[in-house]
Structure formats: structure tokens, C-alpha cells
C-alpha positions in Angstrom: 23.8 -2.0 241.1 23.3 0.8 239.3 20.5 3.0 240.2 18.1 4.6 237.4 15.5 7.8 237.8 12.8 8.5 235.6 12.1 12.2 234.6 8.5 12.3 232.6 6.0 9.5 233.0 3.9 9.8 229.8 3.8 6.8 227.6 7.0 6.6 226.6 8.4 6.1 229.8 6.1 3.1 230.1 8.4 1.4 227.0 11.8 3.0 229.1 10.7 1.1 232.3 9.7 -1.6 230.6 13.0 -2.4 229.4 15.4 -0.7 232.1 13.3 -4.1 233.6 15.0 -6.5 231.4 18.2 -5.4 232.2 20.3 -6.9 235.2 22.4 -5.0 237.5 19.8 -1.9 237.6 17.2 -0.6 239.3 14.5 2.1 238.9 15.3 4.1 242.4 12.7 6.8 241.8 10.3 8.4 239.2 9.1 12.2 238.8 6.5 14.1 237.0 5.0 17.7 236.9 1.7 15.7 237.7 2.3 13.5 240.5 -0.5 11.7 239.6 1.9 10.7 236.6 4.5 9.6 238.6 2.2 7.2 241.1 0.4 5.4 238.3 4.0 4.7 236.7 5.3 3.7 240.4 2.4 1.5 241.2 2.7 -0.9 237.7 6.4 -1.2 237.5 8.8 -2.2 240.4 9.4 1.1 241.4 10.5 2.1 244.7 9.4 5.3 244.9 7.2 8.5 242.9 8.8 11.8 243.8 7.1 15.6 243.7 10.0 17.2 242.8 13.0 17.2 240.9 15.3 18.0 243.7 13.6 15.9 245.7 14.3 12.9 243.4 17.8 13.9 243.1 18.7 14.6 246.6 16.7 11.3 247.7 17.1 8.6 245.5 20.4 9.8 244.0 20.4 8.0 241.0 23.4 7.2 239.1 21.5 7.9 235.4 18.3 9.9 234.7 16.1 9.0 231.5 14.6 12.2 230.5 11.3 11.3 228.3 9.8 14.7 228.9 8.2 16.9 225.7 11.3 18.3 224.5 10.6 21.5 225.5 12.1 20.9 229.2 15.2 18.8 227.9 18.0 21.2 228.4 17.1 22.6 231.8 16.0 19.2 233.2 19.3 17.9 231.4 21.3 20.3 232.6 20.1 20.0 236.4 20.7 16.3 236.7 24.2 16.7 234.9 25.0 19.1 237.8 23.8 16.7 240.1 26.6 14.3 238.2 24.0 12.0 237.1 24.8 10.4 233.3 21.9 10.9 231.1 19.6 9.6 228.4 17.9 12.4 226.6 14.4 10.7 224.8 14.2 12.6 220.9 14.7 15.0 220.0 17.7 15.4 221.8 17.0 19.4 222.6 14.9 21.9 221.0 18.5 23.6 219.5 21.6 22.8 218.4 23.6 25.3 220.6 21.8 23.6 223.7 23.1 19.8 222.7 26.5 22.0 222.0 26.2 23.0 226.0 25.2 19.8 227.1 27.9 17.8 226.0 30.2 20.2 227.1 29.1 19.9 230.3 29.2 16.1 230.4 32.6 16.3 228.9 33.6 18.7 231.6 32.1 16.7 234.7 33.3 13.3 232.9 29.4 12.0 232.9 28.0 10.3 230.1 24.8 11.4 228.0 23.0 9.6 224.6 19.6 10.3 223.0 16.7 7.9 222.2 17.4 6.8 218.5 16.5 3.9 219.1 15.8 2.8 215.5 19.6 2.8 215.3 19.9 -0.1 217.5 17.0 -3.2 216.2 18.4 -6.3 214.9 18.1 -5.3 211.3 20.1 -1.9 211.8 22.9 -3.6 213.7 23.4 -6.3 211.0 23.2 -2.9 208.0 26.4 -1.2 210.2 28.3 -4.5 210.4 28.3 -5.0 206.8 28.9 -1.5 205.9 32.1 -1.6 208.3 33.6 -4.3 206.8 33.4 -2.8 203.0 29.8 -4.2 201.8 29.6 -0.8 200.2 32.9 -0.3 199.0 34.0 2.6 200.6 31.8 5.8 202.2 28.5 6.1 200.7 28.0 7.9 197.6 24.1 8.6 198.4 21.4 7.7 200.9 17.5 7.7 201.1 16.0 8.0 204.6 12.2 7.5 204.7 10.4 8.3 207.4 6.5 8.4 207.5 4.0 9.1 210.1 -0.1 8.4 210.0 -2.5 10.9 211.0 -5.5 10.2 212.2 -8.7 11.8 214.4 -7.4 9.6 217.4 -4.6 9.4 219.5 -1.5 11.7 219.8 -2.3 13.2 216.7 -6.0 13.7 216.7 -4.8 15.6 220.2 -2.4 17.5 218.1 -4.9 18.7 215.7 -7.7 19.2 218.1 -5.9 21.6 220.5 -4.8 24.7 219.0 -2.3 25.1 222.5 -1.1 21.6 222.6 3.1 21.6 223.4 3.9 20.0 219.4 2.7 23.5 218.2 4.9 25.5 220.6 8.1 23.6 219.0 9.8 25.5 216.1 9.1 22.2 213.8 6.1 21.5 215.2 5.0 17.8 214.3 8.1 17.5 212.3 10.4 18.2 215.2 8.7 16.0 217.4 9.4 12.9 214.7 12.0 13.1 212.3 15.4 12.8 214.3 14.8 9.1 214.0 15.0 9.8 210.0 17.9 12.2 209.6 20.0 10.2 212.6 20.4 7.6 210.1 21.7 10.3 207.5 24.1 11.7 210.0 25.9 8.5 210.9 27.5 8.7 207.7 28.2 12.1 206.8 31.1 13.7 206.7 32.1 16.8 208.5 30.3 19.1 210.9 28.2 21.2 208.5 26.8 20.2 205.5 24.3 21.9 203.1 20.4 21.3 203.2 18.2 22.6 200.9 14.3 21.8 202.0 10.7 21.8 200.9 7.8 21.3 203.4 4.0 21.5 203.0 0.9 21.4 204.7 -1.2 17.8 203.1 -4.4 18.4 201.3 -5.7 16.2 203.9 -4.7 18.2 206.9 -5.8 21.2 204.6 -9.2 20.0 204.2 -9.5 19.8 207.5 -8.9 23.5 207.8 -4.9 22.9 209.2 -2.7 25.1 207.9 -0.3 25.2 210.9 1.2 21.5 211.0 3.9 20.7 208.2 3.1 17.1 207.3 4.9 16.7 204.0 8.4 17.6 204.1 11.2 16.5 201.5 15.4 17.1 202.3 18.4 17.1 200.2 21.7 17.1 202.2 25.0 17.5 200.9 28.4 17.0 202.6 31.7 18.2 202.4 32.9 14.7 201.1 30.5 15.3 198.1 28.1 12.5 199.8 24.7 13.1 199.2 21.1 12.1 200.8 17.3 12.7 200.4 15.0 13.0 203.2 11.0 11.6 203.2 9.2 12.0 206.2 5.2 12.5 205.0 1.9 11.6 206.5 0.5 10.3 203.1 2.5 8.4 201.6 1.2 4.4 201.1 2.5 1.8 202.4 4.1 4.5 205.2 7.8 3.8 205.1 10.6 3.7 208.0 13.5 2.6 205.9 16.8 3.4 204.9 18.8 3.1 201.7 22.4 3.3 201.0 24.6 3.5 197.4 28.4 3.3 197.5 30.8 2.9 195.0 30.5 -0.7 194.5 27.2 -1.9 195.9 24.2 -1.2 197.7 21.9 -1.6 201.0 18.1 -1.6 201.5 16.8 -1.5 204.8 12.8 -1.8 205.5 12.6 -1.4 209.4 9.0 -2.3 210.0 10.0 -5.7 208.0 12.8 -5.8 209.7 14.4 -6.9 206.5 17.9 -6.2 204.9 18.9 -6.7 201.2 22.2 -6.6 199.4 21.9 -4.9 196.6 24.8 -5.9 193.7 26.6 -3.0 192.3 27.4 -5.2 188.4 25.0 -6.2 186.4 24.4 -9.6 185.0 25.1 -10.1 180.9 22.4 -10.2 178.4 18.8 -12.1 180.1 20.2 -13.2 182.6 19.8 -9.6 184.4 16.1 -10.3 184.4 15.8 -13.5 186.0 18.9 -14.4 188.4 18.5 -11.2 190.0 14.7 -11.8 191.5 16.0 -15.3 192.0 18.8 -14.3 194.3 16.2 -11.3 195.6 14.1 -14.2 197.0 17.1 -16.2 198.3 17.8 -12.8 200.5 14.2 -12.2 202.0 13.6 -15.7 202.7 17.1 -15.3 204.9 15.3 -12.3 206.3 12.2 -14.4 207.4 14.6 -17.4 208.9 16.3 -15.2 210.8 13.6 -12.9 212.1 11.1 -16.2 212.7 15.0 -17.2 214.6 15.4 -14.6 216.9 11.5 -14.4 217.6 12.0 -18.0 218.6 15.0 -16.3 221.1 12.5 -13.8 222.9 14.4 -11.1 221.4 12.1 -9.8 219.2 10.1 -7.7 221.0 8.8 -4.1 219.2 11.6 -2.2 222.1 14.5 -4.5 220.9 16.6 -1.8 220.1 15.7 0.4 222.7 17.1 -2.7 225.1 19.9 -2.7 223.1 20.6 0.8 223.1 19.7 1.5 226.8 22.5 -2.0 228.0 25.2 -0.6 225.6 24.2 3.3 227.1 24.5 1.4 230.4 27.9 -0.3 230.0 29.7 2.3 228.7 29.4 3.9 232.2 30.0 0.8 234.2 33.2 -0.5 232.1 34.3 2.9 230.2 33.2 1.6 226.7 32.2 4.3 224.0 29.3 5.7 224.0 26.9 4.2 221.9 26.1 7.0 220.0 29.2 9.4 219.2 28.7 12.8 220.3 29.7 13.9 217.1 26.4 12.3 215.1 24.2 14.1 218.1 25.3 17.1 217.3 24.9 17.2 213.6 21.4 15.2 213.8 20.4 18.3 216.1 22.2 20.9 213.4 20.3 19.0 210.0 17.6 19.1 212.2 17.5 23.3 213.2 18.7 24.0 209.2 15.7 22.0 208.1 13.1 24.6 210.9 15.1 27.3 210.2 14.3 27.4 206.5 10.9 26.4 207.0 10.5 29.0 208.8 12.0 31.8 206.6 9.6 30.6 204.0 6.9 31.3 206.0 8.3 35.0 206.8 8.5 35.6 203.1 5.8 33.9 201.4 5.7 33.0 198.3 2.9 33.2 196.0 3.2 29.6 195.7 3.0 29.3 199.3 -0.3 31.4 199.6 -1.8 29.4 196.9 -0.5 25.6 198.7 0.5 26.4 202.3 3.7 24.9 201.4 7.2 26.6 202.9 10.4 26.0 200.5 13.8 27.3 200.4 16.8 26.6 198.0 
């Protein structure tokens, strides 16, 4: 049996224990929270043995075999760190750390004590984002992408998590170096990363503050930010992630050398996209055809694994948290190579870093549109 500790009992730990509940051969041993009010409420509505008041506590008591850490991200490292020390594998919720040299020092650590350790993309994982890395494996795309698209939107609104944000000038999103965008966008630019080559690759970034958030006299909060990314293999991507945009988009596009991939997450959808075209008229009437054909699939095999109870709104968060699980029980990878953690926490400290110096240096276009750009 392998026993499971819950660091953080916000509302994301509600979706962790949720599904650490539909997996066998665990069991949640203990949870702990700064508040230990937090911790209780989580104990009492899941079958939790037992709310802790400390973090030592927990680990000297319950000894757990993995901790999920679904703190803010401000406490990852040093939380991380601690339970490594107490040789407990780890799953890190996103961001994976607040800087890249601290996901450097974390894995070296794990690597070091032989311990395991993953981060919550999750997104990676859903039924639709499985089937898009089976096909590009076996050649779909015909060869390593030539260029990707990664959207990645975000509603604001007066309620909620981000009517909190905006309403509380000392709330814990400010304090991060990318703010709202820090907070969000590894789901985006861990897509990217799977399929980049080498450890470094160029970004060049534009961020703004929204005319909404604007006329709501926010000039803090980057909600508009747009990323090109170049890598040593001459692949290229773009980066979306905006709080305006209409419909708000979570997908994912990929170009190779021979055809194409279009993945719409909240559809849950996948289309092939042909790399030839068709001869004469044809081009404008088999394609929609055979465009039809493919999202009527979609919907069968959606309405399929609905049918299956798998397809809950945390499918891949299951999937990702069994896989996490297994490869400490029977030595399997890791779900997520270390490698793609690491450059999904570099893209991610580029992207703040040049925000940033914009902001040290304004421009005058920045004084005139709050925006932050760098090239």
C-alpha cells in the first residue's frame, strides 16, 4: 500500500484527493496546512486518516511514501526540499518552482537520494493529449515539428480567484515575479517544451496590461502576453496565453514536414491535418468533407469513453498521478522527463525575466500602453 501526504489544502487539493481516491493500492495517511482549519475540513470530507499541525509532524507520524505539494508556489522548494530529505517522492502542483535554478536543485536532490519527483501538467495527460503523442511518435508528423502554436487563455472576472487577485493589492499572485502569468501558463509552454530541442532556446516576448484590466485602474497584472521561441534544431513556436481573447482557447497546434496536428483541449477534439493538397476543386470540397468525417470520430469516441466513466474533467490528472505512482512501485520512467521540467521552468523565467527588464526601462510605448516588450 502505498501511503500518500497532502501538503496545502486549498482547492486544488480537493481535485488531488479526489483522485488519489480512485486509485487502488493508496492511501491518503495524513494532510497539512499552515491553517489547521484547512487541513480538518479536507480530513473530515475525504477518507483521510488524519489532519496534521505541522510539517514535521506529518512527516515523522504518518511517514508517507509520496507528498503532493499543492501549496502557492511560493513555498515549493523549501517544502519540496524538506520532504525529499525526509526521502519521500514528490508531486510538485504548477508551477513547478518559482526559479529555474531551484527545479535545477530539486532534481538533483532526487537524483542523489534515488526518489522520484513530477509536476502537475496535467493537461499533458487527458485522453485527447495521449492520443496527439501516440500519433506523433509513430511519424504522423513526419519527423520533429517544424512549428507549434500553444494557446492558452484565462477569463477574468469580479468573482472568484481572480476577482480576489484584483481586489487585494497584497494577495500571494502579486508577490510572484510573473504574477498572474506565472501562476497559469506552464500548462501552455509545457506543451512547447515536450518537443524542443536542446536545453536553451531563444524567446523573444511581448506582454501587456488589457484595456479591460486597465479600465479598471490595474496596471500591475500582465494579462496579454504573446511568445516566440526558437530552438537550436531551428524548431519554432508561438505562445498565446490572454484574458480576452473569444472563444478563450486551451489548444495546441503542431506543423512538421509532412503534415499537421490540431488539438482543442476543452473539445477534447484531435484533427489530422494533411500536409498535400487536393488538385483543382476538389481542395474545396473533399477537405471539409473528410474535416467532418474526423470530428464526428471525435464525438464517438468522446460520447465512448464518457459511456466508460472515464471522462471525468481530472481525467488526466488520474492518469498522470497512476503513471507518477507506478513508476515508484515498478521502476517505470517517470511520466514527465526531467529534462522537459527543467526547460518548462527556464522558458518560463526567460519569459519574467524580460518582462521585467521592460518594466526597468520603459519605453515610451510602454508609458503610453502599460505594455512590457523585449526583442
Amino acid at each position: 500500500m502505498l501511503r500518500v501526504a497532502i501538503i496545502g489544502c486549498g482547492k486544488i487539493a480537493d481535485s488531488h484527493a479526489s483522485q488519489i481516491g480512485r486509485i487502488k493500492g493508496c492511501e491518503i495517511v495524513g494532510v497539512y496546512d499552515r491553517e489547521p482549519l484547512m487541513a480538518q475540513q479536507l480530513a473530515k470530507r475525504f477518507p483521510i486518516k488524519k489532519a496534521f499541525s505541522s510539517l514535521t509532524q506529518l512527516l515523522d507520524e504518518a511517514r508517507p511514501d509520496v507528498v503532493h505539494i499543492t501549496t502557492p508556489p511560493q513555498g515549493h522548494f523549501d517544502l519540496a526540499k524538506t520532504c525529499l530529505e525526509y526521502r519521500c517522492h514528490i508531486y510538485v502542483e504548477k508551477p513547478f518552482t518559482v526559479w529555474a535554478d531551484e527545479a535545477e536543485k530539486l532534481i538533483a536532490i532526487a537524483n542523489e537520494r534515488q526518489l522520484k519527483l513530477t509536476v502537475g501538467h496535467d493537461d499533458q495527460f487527458s485522453h485527447v493529449s495521449r492520443r496527439m503523442r501516440s500519433i506523433v511518435r509513430n511519424g504522423f508528423l513526419g519527423g520533429s515539428p517544424v512549428h507549434m502554436e500553444s494557446y492558452y487563455c484565462y477569463e477574468i472576472s469580479k468573482a472568484g480567484y481572480s476577482g480576489a487577485l484584483l481586489g487585494d493589492k497584497k494577495h500571494w499572485v502579486r508577490r510572484l515575479p510573473g504574477k498572474l502569468l506565472q501562476n497559469i501558463i506552464s500548462h501552455g509552454i509545457a506543451r512547447i517544451a515536450e518537443f524542443l530541442a536542446g536545453d536553451s532556446p531563444e524567446v523573444i516576448t511581448y506582454g501587456f496590461t488589457s484595456p479591460l484590466l486597465r479600465s479598471m485602474g490595474e496596471t500591475e497584472i500582465i494579462d496579454e502576453l504573446r511568445v516566440i521561441i526558437h530552438d537550436v534544431d531551428g524548431t519554432t513556436a508561438y505562445f498565446t496565453f490572454s484574458s480576452q481573447m473569444r472563444p478563450g482557447l486551451h489548444g495546441f497546434r503542431m506543423y512538421g514536414s509532412k503534415n499537421g496536428l490540431m488539438l482543442d483541449q476543452d473539445q477534447e477534439t484531435l484533427i489530422k491535418l494533411r500536409g498535400a493538397r487536393y488538385k483543382s476543386y476538389a481542395e474545396k470540397f473533399v477537405p471539409p468533407i473528410v474535416l467532418a468525417g474526423q470530428y464526428l470520430g471525435n464525438a464517438s469516441l468522446n460520447l465512448k469513453t464518457f459511456l466508460g466513466n472515464d471522462f471525468h474533467m481530472k481525467s488526466g490528472l488520474k492518469f498522470l498521478i497512476e503513471s507518477f505512482y507506478r513508476s515508484i512501485i515498478e521502476g517505470t520512467p517517470e511520466p514527465i522527463p526531467y529534462r522537459e521540467i527543467l526547460l518548462t521552468s527556464r522558458i518560463m523565467e526567460a519569459i519574467f525575466k524580460s518582462l521585467s527588464e521592460s518594466v526597468a526601462e520603459p519605453t515610451k510605448d510602454y508609458v503610453r500602453e502599460h505594455a512590457a516588450t523585449v526583442v
